[in-house]
C-alpha positions, -999 to 999 in steps of 0.1 A, spaced: 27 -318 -20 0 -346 -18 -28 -339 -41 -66 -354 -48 -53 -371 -75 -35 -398 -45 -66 -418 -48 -59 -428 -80 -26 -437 -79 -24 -455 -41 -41 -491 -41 -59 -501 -5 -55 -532 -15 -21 -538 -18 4 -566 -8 32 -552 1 22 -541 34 11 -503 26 -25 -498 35 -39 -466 27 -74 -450 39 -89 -445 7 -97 -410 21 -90 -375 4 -86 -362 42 -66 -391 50 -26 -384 40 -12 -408 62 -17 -448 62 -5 -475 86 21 -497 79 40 -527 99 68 -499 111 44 -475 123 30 -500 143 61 -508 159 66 -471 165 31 -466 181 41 -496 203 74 -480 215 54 -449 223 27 -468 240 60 -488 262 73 -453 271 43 -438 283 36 -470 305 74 -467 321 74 -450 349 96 -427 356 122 -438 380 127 -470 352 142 -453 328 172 -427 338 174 -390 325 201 -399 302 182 -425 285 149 -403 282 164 -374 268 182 -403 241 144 -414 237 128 -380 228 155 -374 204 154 -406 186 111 -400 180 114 -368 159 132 -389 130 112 -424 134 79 -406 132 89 -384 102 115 -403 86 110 -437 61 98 -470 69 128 -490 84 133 -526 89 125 -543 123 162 -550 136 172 -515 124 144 -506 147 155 -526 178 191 -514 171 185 -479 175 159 -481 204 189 -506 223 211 -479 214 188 -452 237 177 -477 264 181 -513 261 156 -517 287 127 -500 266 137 -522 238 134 -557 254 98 -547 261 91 -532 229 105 -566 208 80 -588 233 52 -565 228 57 -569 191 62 -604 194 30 -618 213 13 -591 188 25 -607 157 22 -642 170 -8 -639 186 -47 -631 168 -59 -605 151 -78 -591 180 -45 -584 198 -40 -555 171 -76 -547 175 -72 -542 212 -38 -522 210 -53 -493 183 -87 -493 208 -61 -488 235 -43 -460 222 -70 -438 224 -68 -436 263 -34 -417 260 -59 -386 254 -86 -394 282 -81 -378 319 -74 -344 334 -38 -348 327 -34 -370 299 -3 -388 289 2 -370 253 -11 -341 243 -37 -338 216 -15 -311 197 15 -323 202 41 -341 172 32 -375 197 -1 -367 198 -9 -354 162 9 -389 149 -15 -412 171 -46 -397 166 -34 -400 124 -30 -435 129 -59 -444 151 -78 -421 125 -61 -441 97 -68 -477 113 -107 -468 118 -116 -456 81 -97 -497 71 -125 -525 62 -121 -556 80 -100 -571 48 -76 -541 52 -78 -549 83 -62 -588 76 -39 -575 53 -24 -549 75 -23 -576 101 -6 -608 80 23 -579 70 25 -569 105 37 -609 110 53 -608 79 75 -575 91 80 -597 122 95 -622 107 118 -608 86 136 -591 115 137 -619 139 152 -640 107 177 -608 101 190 -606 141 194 -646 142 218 -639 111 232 -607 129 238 -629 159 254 -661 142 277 -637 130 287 -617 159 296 -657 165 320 -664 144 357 -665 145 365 -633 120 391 -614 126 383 -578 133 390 -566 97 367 -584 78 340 -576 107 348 -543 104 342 -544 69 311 -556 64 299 -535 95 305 -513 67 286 -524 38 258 -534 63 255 -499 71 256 -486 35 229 -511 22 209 -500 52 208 -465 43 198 -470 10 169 -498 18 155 -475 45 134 -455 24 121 -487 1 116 -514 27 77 -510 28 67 -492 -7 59 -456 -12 61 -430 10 34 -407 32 32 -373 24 49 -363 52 76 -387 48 82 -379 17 85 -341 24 110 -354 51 131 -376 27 129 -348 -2 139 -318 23 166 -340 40 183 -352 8 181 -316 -7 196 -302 24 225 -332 15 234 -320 -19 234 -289 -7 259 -292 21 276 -325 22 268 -342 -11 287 -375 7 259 -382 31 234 -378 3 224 -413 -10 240 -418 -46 228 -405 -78 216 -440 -93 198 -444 -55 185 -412 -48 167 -414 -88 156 -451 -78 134 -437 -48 119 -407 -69 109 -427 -95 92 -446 -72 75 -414 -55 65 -404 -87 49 -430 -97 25 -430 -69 18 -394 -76 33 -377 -106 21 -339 -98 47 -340 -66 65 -309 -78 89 -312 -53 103 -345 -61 113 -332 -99 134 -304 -88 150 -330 -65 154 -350 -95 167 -320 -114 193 -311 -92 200 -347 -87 208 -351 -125 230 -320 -123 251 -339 -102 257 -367 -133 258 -337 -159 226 -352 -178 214 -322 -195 184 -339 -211 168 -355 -175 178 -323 -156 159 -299 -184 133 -325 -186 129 -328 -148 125 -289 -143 99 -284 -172 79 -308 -147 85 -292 -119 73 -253 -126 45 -275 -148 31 -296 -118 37 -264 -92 12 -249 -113 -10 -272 -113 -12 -286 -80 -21 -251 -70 13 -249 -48 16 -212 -56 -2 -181 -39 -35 -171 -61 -41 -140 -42 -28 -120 -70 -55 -136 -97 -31 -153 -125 -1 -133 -106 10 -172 -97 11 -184 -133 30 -158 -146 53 -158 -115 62 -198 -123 64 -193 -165 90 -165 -161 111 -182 -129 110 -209 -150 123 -196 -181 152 -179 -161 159 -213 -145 157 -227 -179 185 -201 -187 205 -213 -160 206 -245 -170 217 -243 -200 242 -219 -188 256 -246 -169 260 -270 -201 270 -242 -223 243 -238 -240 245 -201 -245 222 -196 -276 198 -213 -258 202 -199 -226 196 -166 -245 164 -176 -258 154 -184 -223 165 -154 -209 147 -132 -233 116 -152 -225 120 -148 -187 125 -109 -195 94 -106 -218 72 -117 -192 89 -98 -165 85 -68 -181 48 -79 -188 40 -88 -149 64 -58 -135 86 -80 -118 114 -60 -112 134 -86 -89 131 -111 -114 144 -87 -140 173 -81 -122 182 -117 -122 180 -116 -162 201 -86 -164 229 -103 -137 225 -133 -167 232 -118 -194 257 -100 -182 276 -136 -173 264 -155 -208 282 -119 -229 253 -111 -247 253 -74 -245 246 -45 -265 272 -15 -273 253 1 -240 263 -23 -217 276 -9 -193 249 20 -189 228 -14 -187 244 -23 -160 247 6 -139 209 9 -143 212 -26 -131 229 -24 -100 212 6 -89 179 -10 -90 193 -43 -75 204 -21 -46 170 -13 -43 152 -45 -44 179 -62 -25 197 -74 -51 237 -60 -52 254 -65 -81 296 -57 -84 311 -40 -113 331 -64 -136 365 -45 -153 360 -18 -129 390 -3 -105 395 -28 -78 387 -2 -55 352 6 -68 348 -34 -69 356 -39 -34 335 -8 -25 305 -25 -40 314 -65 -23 316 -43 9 281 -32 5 272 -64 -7 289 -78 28 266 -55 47 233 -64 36 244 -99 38 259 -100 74 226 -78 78 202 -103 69 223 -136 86 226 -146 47 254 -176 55 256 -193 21 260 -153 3 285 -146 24 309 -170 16 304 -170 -17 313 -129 -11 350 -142 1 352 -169 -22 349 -138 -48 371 -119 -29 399 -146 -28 397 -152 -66 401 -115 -70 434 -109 -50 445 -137 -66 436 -124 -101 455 -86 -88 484 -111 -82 481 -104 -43 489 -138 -31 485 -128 5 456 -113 9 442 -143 -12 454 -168 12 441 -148 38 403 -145 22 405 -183 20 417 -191 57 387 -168 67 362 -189 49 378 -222 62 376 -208 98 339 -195 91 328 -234 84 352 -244 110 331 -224 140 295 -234 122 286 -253 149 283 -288 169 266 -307 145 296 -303 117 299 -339 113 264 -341 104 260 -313 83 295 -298 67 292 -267 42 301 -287 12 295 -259 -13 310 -243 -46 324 -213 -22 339 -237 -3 355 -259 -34 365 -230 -48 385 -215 -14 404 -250 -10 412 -253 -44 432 -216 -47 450 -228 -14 462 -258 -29 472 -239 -57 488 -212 -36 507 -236 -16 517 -254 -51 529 -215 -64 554 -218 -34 569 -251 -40 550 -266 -12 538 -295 -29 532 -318 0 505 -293 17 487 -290 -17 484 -327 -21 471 -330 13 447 -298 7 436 -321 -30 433 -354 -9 409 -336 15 388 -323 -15 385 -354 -32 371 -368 3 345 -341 6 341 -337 -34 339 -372 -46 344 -378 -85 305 -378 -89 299 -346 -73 291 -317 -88 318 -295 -77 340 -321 -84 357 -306 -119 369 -280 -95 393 -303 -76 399 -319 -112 413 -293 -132 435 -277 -101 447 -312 -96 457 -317 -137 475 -279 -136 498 -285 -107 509 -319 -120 513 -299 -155 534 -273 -141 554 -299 -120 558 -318 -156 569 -286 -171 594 -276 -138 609 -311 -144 616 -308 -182 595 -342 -188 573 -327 -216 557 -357 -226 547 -360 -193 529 -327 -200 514 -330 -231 498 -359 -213 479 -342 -188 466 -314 -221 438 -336 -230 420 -339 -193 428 -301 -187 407 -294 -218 380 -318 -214 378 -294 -180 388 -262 -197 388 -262 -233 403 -225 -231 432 -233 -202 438 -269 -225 449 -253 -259 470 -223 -239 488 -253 -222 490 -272 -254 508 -243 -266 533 -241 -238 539 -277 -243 548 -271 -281 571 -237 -275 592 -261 -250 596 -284 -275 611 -256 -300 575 -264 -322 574 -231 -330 549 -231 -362 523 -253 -346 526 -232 -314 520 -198 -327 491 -206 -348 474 -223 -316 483 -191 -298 465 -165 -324 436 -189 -325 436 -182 -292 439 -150 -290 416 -140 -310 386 -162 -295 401 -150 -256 393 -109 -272 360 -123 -284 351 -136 -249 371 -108 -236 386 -127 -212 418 -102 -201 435 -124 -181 442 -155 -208 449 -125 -232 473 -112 -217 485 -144 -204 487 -154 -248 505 -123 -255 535 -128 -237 534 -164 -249 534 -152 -281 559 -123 -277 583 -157 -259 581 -172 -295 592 -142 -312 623 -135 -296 630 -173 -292 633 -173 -332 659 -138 -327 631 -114 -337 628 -94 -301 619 -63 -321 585 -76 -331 577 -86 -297 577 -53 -285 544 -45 -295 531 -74 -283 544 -67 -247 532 -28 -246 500 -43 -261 505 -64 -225 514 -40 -201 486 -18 -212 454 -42 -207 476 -53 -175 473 -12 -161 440 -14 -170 421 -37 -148 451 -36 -125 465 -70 -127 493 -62 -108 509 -97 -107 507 -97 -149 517 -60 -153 551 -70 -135 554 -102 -151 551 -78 -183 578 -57 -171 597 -86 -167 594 -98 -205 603 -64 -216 633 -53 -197 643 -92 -207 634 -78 -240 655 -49 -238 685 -71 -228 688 -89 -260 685 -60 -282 716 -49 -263 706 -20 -233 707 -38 -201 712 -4 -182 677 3 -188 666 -36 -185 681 -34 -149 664 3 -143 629 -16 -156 638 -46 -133 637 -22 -100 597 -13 -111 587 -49 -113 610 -70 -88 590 -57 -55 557 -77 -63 570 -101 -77 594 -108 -44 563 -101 -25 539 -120 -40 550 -140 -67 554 -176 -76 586 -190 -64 593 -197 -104 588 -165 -110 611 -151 -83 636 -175 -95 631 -162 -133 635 -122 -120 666 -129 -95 680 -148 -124 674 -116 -150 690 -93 -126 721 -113 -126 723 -110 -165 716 -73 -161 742 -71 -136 764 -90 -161 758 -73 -190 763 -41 -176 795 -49 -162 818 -51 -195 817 -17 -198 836 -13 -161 870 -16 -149 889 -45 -140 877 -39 -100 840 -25 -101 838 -50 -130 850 -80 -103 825 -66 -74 797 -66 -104 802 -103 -109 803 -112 -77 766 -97 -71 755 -112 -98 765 -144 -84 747 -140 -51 717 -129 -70 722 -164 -94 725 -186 -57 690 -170 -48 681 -180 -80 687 -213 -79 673 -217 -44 644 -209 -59 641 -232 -86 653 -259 -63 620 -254 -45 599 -263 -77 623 -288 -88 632 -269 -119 660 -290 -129 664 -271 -166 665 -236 -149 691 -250 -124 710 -261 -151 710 -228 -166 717 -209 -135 746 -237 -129 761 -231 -171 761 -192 -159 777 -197 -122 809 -211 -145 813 -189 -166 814 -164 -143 833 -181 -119 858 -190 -148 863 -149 -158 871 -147 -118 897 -170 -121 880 -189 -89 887 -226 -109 877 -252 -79 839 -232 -77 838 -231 -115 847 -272 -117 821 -279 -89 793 -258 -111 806 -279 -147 805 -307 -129 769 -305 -114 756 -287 -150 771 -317 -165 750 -338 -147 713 -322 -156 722 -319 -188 729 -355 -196 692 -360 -170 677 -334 -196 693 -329 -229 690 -296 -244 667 -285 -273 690 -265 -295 677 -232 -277 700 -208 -269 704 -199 -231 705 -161 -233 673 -167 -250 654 -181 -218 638 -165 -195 
């Protein structure tokens, strides 16, 4: 918001064709564009009405809502779009202009006294209270409090304006003129365009008040929902330094600038940017008074908690304590409970609770339901934690809450996927995309380019990846990293989905080096998800020693943060290592250890991928009756919802069950056992085929002979040496015995 303090800061006197009434009333001034925009309104209200068609006056009266609030633009931009709504109107408009600007200064003089007779008659042309008629009688107002020399200047940069746009469409028209080919016309069509956009709001100095609450609520409204129309960060900073410079208490252009420097992950601007911010809001008064300080305090605790926030978002958690306990002292001190509620929801997410946490948050939630405010359990049963989304859902479909509600099935896609149920996951993530898909006319102005939205793409391109359906998630990551661009903020996203499929494809094909590659840009995403995969990388290449002491650094700092999932996901890594080196026995506990935190929070996927490791477990030590029983508790989900590797890896343990069960039968029901087995290792190895997992093939294929061999079918056993042969001289073995892989 404008303040007193404009006087200081705007010049009447200046050059550059800004004149400003050196008024505290006055928030508007006249410059070269506006003119040319009272002139087009003057040319419309002198057309009659069977001059222009329907068509072109309905063009008209949309085109006037975003030159009369929108930033100064250049002349030929101006004729442009006014030939784009009626080329008629704009003929007269560029003559009217013309014998204006080349005519005397008492031409201006008599088009302002003119205006005024738009407001004279019974039925006047425009209507006093109108947006037409509140933007003339600003300017005529404007015009009237200017001394003659503001007067001259306004008039030689009304010539000056004129110039520089006839000069601009004699270039325009010498090109159209030339013999270019339609590709290089097309591209710099193109750059024309962009250059334009980013000129517009800088063509004719600093801003009005009222368009720079335009230009600040538009470009906010950008970031928010399609960060790709926004103008870039470098530009965007450009024009609110310029702002603020004219008037440093506008509050509102530093939290544009602090959210702009989130985008560029510049912790210092963005923490300096929001200080300023809640400091000038106070200030310049913005805030409601009626509660006597109420307003001060309301801004000093907000802006502690946004404080918190932000450093959350670098993190900078000992800091964003610091924050939070600020923002809670003076909540507690002004009785805010809806603030406090906030803090609590904080440090819940930043880990910094006491041995009562969870009575905490109970207390929480139930006086966020209160206020408005639901909260969800966290490592609560996922039917309680649905329960509570559902009444989340309620209030928010309530209330018409858009952006809350899909961030609700965002949540709720990320948590069937974390149960392991891959379908109901996919299904949260199609709603979402159909949601955004039904928003509305306007899409291609205003797309729903938020985190929920990132988030719901990126799980289906990892879903799709899970099935070997490679080609759908590259086209899923091309279309983020159109709507996401590198510089964006949700772009890391994108980014790290991106780096783990092309890891796990590096690991499918046995090209490890690959791999270890990709470790340092998944960790520079995910410093947690970069060491486990470091780890993996070093267990394939038999590195035992470096790999297990990665993995118990690991673990321990995953039970600090208690993050269940990657500890679970570390134990069977580690359990892997232990019977890879012949010691099964001591991987035991580690799998139980597994299996238990898996029943816990109900990670379905993980408990049978558990199952998996143990009956596998169980096999070596020599009882693959009770491996196969174990097999029948975990197969179903897997088959269900599983990875294709992972269906490969269980269809291929059955058929070693089978197997190894069978050398206690007799000659026939020993033959009918093989057999099985070797449908079961065909499944298998359509499977792996899927994800191109050439050295799980090759197993499959080293297994299919041998049992082919002890059927006595030679011509299938030579066709399955043959093709083994084959991927191992692609992929050479690492001295690992087969048995030994899962």
């Amino acid at each position: 918001m404008a303040s007193v303090h404009e006087s200081l800061y705007f010049n009447p006197m200046m050059t550059n064709g800004v004149v400003h009434a050196n008024v505290f009333g006055i928030k508007d001034w006249v410059t070269p564009y506006k003119i040319a925009v009272l002139v087009l309104l003057n040319e419309m209200s002198r057309t009659g009405e069977g001059a222009v068609s329907l068509l072109e006056r309905r063009r008209l009266n949309q085109l006037l809502l975003p030159l009369l609030q929108g930033p100064d633009i250049t002349l030929s931009k101006l004729y442009k779009l006014i030939e784009e709504s009626c080329p008629q109107l704009a003929n007269s408009v560029q003559i009217r202009i013309k014998l204006m600007a080349e005519g005397e200064l008492k031409d201006m003089e008599q088009f302002f006294d003119d205006l005024s007779d738009s407001f004279s008659g019974t039925e006047p042309e425009v209507h006093k209270t109108s947006v037409v008629g509140l933007f003339l009688r600003h300017m005529i107002l404007a015009y009237s409090k200017l001394s003659f020399s503001q007067v001259f200047k306004l008039y030689t940069a009304l010539q000056q304006y004129f110039q520089n746009g006839e000069k601009k469409t004699v270039e325009d028209a010498d090109m159209e003129l030339t013999g270019r080919d339609e590709g290089e016309r097309k591209m710099e069509k193109e750059e024309l365009d962009v250059s334009v956009r980013e000129e517009e709001v800088s063509c004719s100095g600093p801003l009005s008040q009222k368009q720079a609450e335009f230009f600040l609520s538009q470009q906010a409204s950008l970031l928010k929902n399609d960060e790709t129309k926004a103008l870039t960060p470098a530009s965007l900073q450009k024009e609110l330094n310029n702002l603020l410079k004219f008037n440093p208490d506008f509050a509102e252009a530093h939290y544009l600038s602090y959210l702009n420097n989130l985008r560029v992950q510049d912790v210092f601007s963005s923490t300096h940017s929001l200080l300023h911010y809640f400091d000038r809001l106070i200030l310049t008064g913005a805030e409601s008074k009626s509660n006597g300080e109420e307003g001060y305090g309301r801004s000093l605790r907000y802006a502690a908690l946004n404080l918190a926030a932000l450093h959350c978002r670098f993190g900078h958690y000992q800091q964003a304590e610091l924050a939070l306990q600020e923002a809670i002292r003076i909540a507690q001190e002004s009785n805010d409970h809806v603030c406090l509620q906030h803090c609590l929801s904080w440090l819940y997410v930043l880990g910094q609770k006491r041995s009562d946490s969870y009575v905490l948050l109970e207390h929480s939630v139930k006086k966020a339901v209160h206020f408005g405010l639901p909260r969800a359990f966290a490592g609560k049963t996922a039917n309680k934690l649905m329960d509570a989304l559902k009444d989340s859902d309620l209030l928010h479909w309530k209330h018409s809450l858009s952006e809350l509600i899909d961030i609700s099935i965002a949540q709720k896609t990320a948590i069937w996927r974390l149960y392991g149920r891959s379908t109901m996951a996919l299904q949260q993530a199609q709603m979402l995309l159909s949601m955004n898909s039904l928003e509305a006319v306007n899409a291609g102005v205003q797309q729903n380019n938020t985190e929920s939205f990132a988030v719901a793409l990126c799980h289906l391109a990892e879903l799709h990846a899970e099935q070997g359906c490679f080609a759908a998630a590259s086209e899923v990551l091309k279309h983020l990293k159109e709507r996401f661009p590198p510089n964006s903020q949700h772009a890391q996203l994108w980014m790290l989905c991106d780096q783990k499929i092309q890891f796990d494809r590096a690991m499918n094909d046995g090209k490890y080096h690959l791999a270890d590659s990709l470790v340092t840009g998944i960790t520079a995403l995910n410093g947690i998800e970069g060491v486990y995969r470091k780890a993996v990388v070093l267990q394939a290449q038999n590195q035992m020693s470096e790999a297990h002491k990665l993995l118990q650094k690991l673990l321990v700092y995953c039970q600090k943060l208690k993050n269940t999932e990657m500890v679970i996901s570390v134990l069977l890594s580690v359990a892997e290592l232990y019977w890879r080196s012949s010691s099964p026995t001591i991987a035991l506990p580690m799998l139980l250890q597994a299996l238990a935190l898996s029943k816990e929070y109900r990670l379905q996927y993980l408990a049978s991928e558990t199952v998996l490791n143990l009956a596998f477990a169980q096999l070596i030590l020599g009882i693959p009756e009770q491996a196969l029983s174990l097999l029948h508790m975990a197969i179903e989900p897997i088959l269900a919802d599983g990875a294709i590797l992972d269906k490969g890896r269980a269809m291929f343990l059955v058929a070693k069950c089978q197997v190894a069960s069978a050398a206690s039968y007799d000659q026939p029901k020993k033959a009918e056992a093989l057999e099985a087995a070797i449908e079961n290792l065909n499944e298998a190895k359509n499977y792996f085929a899927k994800v191109d997992c050439k050295e799980r093939i090759r197993d499959v294929l080293y297994f299919q002979a041998r049992l082919y061999h002890s059927l006595g079918k030679t011509q299938e056993r030579n066709r399955c040496a043959m093709l083994f042969r084959q991927l191992h001289q692609e992929l050479p073995a690492h001295g690992v015995p087969l048995i030994n892989h899962l």
